[in-house]
C-alpha positions as a Markdown table, in Angstrom:
| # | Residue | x | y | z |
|---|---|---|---|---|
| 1 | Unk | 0.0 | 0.0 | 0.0 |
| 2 | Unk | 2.8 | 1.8 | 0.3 |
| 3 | Unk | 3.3 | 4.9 | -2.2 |
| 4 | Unk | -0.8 | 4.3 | -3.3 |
| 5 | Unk | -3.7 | 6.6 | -3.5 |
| 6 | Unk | -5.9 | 6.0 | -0.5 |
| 7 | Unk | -8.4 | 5.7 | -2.9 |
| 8 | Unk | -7.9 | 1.8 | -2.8 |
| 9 | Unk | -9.4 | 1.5 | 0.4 |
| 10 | Unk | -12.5 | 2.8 | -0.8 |
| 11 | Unk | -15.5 | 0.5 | -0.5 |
| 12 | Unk | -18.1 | 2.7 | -3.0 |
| 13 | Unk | -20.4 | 3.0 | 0.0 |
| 14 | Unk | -19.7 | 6.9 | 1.1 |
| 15 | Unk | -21.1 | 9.4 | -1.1 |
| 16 | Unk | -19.1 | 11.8 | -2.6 |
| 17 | Unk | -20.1 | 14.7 | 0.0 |
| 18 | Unk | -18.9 | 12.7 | 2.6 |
| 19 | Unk | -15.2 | 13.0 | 1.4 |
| 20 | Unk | -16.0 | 16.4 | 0.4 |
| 21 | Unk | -16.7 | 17.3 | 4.1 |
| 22 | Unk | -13.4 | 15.8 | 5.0 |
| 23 | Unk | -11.1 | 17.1 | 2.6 |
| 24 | Unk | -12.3 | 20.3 | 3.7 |
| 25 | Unk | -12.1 | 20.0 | 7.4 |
| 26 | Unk | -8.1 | 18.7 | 6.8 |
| 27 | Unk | -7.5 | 21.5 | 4.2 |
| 28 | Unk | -8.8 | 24.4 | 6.7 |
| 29 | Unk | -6.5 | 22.7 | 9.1 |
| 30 | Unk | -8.6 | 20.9 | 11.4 |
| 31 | Unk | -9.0 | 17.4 | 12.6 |
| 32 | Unk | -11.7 | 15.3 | 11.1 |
| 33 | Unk | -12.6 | 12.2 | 12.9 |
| 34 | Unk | -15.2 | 9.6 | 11.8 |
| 35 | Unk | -16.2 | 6.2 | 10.6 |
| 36 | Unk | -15.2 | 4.9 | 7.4 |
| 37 | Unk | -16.9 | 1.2 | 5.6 |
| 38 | Unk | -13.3 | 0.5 | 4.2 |
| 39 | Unk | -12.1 | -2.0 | 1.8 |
| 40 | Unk | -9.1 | -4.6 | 3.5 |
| 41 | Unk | -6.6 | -6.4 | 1.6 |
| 42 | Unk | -8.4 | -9.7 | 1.4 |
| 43 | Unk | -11.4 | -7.9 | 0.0 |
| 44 | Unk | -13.3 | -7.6 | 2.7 |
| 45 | Unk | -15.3 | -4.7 | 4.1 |
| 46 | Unk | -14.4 | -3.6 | 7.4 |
| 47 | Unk | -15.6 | -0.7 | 10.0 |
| 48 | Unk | -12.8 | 1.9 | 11.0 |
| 49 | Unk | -12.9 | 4.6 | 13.9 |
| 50 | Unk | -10.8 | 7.1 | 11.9 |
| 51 | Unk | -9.2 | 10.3 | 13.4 |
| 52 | Unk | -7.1 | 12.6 | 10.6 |
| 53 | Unk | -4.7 | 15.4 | 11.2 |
| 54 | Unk | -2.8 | 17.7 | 9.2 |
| 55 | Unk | 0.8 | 17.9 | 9.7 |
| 56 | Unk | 2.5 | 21.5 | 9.1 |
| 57 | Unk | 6.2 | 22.1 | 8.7 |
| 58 | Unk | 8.0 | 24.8 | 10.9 |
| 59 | Unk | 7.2 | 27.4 | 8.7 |
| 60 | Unk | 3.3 | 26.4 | 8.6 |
| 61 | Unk | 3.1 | 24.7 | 5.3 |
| 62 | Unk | 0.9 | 22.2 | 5.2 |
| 63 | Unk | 3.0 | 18.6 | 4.4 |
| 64 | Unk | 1.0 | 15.7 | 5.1 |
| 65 | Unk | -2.0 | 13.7 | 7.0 |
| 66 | Unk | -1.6 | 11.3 | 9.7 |
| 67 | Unk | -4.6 | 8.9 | 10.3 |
| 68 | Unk | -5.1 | 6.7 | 13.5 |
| 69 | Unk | -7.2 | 3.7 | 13.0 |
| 70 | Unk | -8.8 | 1.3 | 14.9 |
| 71 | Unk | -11.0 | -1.8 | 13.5 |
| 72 | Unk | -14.4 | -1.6 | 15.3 |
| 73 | Unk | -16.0 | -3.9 | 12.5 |
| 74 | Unk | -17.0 | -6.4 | 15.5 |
| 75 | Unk | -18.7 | -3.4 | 17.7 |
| 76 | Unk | -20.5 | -2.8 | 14.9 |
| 77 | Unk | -21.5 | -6.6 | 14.1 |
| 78 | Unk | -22.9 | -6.3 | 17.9 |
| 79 | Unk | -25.0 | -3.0 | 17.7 |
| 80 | Unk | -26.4 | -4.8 | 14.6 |
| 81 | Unk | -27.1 | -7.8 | 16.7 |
| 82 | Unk | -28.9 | -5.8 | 19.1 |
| 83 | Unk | -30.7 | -4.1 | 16.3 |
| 84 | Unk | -32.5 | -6.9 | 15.1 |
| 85 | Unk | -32.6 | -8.9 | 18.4 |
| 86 | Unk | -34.5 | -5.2 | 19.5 |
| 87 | Unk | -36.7 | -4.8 | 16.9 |
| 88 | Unk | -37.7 | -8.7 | 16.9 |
| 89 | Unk | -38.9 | -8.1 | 20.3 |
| 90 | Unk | -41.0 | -4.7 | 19.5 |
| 91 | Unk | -42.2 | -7.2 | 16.9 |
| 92 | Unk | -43.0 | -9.5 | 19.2 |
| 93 | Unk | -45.0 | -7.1 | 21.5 |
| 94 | Unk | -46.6 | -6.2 | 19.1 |
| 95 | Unk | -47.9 | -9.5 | 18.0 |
| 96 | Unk | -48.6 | -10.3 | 21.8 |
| 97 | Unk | -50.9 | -7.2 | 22.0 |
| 98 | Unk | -52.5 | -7.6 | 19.0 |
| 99 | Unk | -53.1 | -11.3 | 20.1 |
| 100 | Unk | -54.4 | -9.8 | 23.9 |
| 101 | Unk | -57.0 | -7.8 | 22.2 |
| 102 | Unk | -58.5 | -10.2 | 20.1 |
| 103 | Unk | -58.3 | -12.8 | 22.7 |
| 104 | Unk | -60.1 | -10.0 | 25.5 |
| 105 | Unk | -62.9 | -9.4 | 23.1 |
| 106 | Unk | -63.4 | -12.7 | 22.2 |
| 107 | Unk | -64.2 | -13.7 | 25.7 |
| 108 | Unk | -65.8 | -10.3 | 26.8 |
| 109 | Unk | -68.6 | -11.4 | 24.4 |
| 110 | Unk | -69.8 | -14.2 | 25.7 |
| 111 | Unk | -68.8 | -13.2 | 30.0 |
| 112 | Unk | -71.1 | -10.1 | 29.4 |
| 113 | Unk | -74.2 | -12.9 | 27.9 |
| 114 | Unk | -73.5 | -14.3 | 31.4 |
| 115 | Unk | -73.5 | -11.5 | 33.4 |
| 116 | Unk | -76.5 | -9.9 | 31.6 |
| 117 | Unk | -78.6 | -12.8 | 32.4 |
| 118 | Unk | -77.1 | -13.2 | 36.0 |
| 119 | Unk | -77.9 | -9.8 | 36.3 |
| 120 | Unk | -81.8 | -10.4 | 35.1 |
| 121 | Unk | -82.0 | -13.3 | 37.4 |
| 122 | Unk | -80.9 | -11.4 | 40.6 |
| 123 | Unk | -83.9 | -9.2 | 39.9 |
| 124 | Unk | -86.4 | -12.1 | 40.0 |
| 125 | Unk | -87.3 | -11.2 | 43.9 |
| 126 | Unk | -89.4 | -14.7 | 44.4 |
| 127 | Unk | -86.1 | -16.5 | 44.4 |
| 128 | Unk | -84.8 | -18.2 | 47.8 |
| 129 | Unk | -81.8 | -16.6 | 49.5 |
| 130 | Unk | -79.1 | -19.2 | 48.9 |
| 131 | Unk | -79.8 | -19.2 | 45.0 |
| 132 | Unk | -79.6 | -15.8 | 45.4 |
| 133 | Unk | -76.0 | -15.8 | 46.6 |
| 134 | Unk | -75.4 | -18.1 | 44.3 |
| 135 | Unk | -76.2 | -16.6 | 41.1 |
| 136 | Unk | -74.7 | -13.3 | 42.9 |
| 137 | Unk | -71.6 | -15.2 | 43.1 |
| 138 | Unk | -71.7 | -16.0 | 39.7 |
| 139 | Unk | -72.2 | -12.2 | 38.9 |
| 140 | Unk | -69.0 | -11.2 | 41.1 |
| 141 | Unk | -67.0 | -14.2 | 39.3 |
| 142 | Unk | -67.7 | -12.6 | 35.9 |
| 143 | Unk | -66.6 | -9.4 | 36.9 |
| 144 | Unk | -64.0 | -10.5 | 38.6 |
| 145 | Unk | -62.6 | -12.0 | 35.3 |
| 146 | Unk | -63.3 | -9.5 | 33.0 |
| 147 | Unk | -61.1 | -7.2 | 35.1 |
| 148 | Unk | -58.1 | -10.0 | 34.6 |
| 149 | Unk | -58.7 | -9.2 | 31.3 |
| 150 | Unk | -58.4 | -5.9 | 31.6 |
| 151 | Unk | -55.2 | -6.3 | 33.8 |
| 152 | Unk | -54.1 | -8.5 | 31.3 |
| 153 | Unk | -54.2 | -6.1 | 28.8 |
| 154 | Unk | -53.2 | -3.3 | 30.6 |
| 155 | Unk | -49.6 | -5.4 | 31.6 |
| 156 | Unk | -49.3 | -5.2 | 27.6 |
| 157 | Unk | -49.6 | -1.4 | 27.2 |
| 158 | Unk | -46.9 | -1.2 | 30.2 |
| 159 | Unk | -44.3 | -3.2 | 27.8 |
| 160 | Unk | -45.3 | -1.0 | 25.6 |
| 161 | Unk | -45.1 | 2.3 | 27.4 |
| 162 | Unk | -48.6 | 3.2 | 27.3 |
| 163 | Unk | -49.9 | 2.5 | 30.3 |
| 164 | Unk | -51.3 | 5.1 | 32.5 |
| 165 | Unk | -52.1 | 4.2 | 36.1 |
| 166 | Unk | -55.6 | 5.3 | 37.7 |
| 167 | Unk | -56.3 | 6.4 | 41.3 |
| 168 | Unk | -60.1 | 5.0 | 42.5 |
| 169 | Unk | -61.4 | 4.1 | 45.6 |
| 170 | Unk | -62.1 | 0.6 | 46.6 |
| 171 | Unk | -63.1 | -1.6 | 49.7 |
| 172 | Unk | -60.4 | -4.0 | 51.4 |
| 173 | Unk | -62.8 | -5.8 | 53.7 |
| 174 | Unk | -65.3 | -6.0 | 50.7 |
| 175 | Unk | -62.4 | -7.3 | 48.0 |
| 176 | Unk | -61.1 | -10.3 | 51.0 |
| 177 | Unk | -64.5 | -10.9 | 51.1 |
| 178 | Unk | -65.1 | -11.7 | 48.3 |
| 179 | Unk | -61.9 | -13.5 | 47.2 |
| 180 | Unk | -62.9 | -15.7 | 50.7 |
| 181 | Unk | -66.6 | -16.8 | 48.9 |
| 182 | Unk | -64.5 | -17.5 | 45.6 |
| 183 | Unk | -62.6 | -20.2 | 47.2 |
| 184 | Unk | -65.3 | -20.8 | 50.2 |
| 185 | Unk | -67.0 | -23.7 | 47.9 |
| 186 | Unk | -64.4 | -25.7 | 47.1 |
| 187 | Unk | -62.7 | -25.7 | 50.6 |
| 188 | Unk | -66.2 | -26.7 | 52.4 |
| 189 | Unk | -65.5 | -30.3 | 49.6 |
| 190 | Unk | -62.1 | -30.2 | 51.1 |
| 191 | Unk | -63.3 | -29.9 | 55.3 |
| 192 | Unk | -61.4 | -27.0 | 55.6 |
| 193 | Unk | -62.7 | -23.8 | 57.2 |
| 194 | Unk | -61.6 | -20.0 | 55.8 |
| 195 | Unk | -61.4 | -17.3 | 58.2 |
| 196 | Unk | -61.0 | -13.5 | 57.4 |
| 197 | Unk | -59.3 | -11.3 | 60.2 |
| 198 | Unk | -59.1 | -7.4 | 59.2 |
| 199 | Unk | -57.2 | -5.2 | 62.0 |
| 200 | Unk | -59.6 | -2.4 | 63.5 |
| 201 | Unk | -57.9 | 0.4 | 61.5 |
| 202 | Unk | -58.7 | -1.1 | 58.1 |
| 203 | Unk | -60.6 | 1.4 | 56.5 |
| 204 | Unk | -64.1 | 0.7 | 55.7 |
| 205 | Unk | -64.2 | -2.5 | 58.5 |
């Protein structure tokens, strides 16, 4: 390489204004420093962190360039990497949220049909008591999983950033009620007996 034009280094993927902007930065006497996509002996493209500077002689002529050089062609293979391995998961999310919303509306459909006509039934006052708490069970079960649902879906907006939260009141005796008489059933098959203890300065006890 010796004595050549540094022209044989070129790989043909910088435009023309990019060595533009670099001959004149050395020319006005400054430093340039960037990256070049440069052409190796064997024929191979590789990635360079360049930095350029004029040399002047004693007398302030201009006489040569120096150029320091180092081969970042692997950092560069790794930020690709991460590219693709970044934009395959935004992909991804994207699949999973389309997936969530179609899946949520799909079985909104047919929980609100049961809630609707679990709904009706509790206004049927000629009903006995326990069917009553039975069917009103039933009611609070729907509801209880169209807000999974929801919170299901709402776990995908925070992947993707769109989440927004929401301050509302709520009952905590009420809600540990009524996770007790979701599981009350099948622990009365099982002998067992559920107890709920709430400390005096619960709110709303």
């Amino acid at each position: 390489a010796i004595g050549q034009n540094t022209r044989i280094l070129k790989s043909g993927e910088h435009p023309e204004s990019f060595y533009r902007q670099l001959w004149s930065t050395l020319i006005a006497g400054k430093s340039w420093q960037g990256e070049f996509h440069n052409r190796h002996k064997d024929g191979s493209l590789r990635w360079e962190q360049t930095t350029i500077s004029p040399v002047f002689s004693e007398n302030g002529a201009l006489t040569h360039y120096i150029a320091v050089k180092e081969d970042i062609t692997a950092h560069k293979s790794m930020e690709a990497d991460l590219k693709n391995a970044l934009d395959r998961a935004e992909e991804g999310n994207r699949v999973k949220t389309e997936f969530l919303g179609v899946m949520s509306h799909e079985l909104r459909t047919p929980l609100n049909g049961i809630l609707g006509f679990a709904n009706l039934t509790l206004e049927d006052k000629r009903l006995p008591s326990d069917i009553r708490d039975n069917i009103a069970l039933i009611e609070s079960s729907g509801k209880n999983l169209l807000r999974l649902l929801e919170d299901i879906m709402n776990f995908s907006r925070i992947e993707g950033g769109e989440f927004k939260f929401q301050s509302v009141p709520f009952s905590l005796s009420e809600l540990a009620w009524k996770a007790i008489r979701l599981v009350e059933e099948g622990a009365t098959t099982k002998n067992l007996q559920l107890f709920v203890t709430l400390g005096e300065d619960v709110p709303g006890t």
